[in-house]
N, C-alpha and C positions, 0 to 999 in steps of 0.2 A: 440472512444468517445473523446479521448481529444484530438485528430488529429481536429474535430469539435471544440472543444471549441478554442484551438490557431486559428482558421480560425475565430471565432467570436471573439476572446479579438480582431484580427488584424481590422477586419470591424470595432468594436467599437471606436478603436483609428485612425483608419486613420477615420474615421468620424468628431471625436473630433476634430482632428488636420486642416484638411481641414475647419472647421467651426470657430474653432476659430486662426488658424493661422494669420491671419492680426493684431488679434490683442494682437498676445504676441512678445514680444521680445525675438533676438535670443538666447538669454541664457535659456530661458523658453520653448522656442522651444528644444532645443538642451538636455534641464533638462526632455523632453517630450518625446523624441526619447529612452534616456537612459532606461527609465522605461519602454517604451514598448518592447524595446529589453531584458532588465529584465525580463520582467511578460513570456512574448514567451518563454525566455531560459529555467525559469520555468514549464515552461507548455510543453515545448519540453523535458526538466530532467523526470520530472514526468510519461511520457510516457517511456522513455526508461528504468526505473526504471520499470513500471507494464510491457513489456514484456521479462526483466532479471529478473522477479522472478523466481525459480526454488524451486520443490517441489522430490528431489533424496533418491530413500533407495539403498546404494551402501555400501558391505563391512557388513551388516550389524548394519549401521548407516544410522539414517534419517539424510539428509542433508537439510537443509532448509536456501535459500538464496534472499535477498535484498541488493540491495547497502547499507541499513541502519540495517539492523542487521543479525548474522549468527546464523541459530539453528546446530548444531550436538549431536544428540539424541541416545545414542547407544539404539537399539531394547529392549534387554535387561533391560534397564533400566524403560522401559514403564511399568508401572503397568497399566492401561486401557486408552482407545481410545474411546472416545465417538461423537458421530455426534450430532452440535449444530446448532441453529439457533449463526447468529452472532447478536450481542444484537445492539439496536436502537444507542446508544449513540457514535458506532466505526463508524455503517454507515453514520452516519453522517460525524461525526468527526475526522475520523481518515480512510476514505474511502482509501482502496491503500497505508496504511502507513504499518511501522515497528515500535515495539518498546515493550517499558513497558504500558499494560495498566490497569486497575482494571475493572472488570468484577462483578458486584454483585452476590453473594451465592456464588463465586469462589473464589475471590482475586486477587490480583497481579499477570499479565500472559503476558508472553514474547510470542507478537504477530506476525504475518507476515500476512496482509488481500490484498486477490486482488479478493475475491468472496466476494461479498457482501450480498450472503443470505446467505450459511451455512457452515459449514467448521468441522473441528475435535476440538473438544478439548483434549488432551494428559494430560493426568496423570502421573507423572514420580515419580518413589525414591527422597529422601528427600523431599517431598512436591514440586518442582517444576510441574509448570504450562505451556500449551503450549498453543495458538488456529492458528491452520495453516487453511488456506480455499483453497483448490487444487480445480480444476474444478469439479472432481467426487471424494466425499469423502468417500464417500461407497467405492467403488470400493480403494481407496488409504487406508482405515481402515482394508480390507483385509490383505491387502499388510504389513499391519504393525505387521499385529496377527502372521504371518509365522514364 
């Protein structure tokens, strides 16, 4: 998918550029170049980030990894494992990210999304909050109950 979109940001700007390069100056040009090697790198990161995410129960600890945040969940620790839709506002907005986010009826929940429809929500000791989205979450919610 975002192999696609880097192959359109590139069309959009070599478009740009070719139509209005006569009439920018080389610094404007060059100011022009920067940011599409920018926005690419972007969009080349991004990618390598959604397929380095990793969803591990090793040892007896969920391991759950992004370049931007690291879950380790001992088993133990879970009080319930529930399979959720992932709510409107992450798909949007937080599509393939990591982080802290607020989830309504929940609270405060240290994310990791690269499925965009449904994923687990984790219940853990002291009130911690998880929502991981593995490809099969059934099948990974099993895995968690052993």
């Amino acid at each position: 998918m975002y192999v696609f979109m880097t192959a359109f940001v590139a069309v959009v700007f070599g478009t740009v550029l070719c139509g209005t390069a006569s009439l920018m100056t080389y610094w404007e040009i060059i100011s022009f170049l920067l940011l599409f090697a920018f926005v690419t790198a972007l969009l080349g990161f991004i990618t390598f980030c959604y397929y380095e995410t990793k969803y591990v129960i090793r040892d007896k600890v969920l391991h759950s990894w992004s370049p931007f945040i690291v879950i380790r969940l001992p088993l133990k620790e879970i009080r319930k494992a529930e399979r959720t839709r992932v709510p409107m506002h992450l798909r949007v907005g937080a599509a393939l990210y990591s982080g802290f986010f607020y989830i309504p009826n929940v609270g405060w929940t240290r994310s990791i999304i690269t499925n965009l429809n449904d994923g687990l929500l984790i219940y853990a000791k002291g009130g911690r909050k998880y929502l991981i989205t593995p490809s099969n979450p059934d099948k990974f919610a099993k895995l968690l109950k052993r």
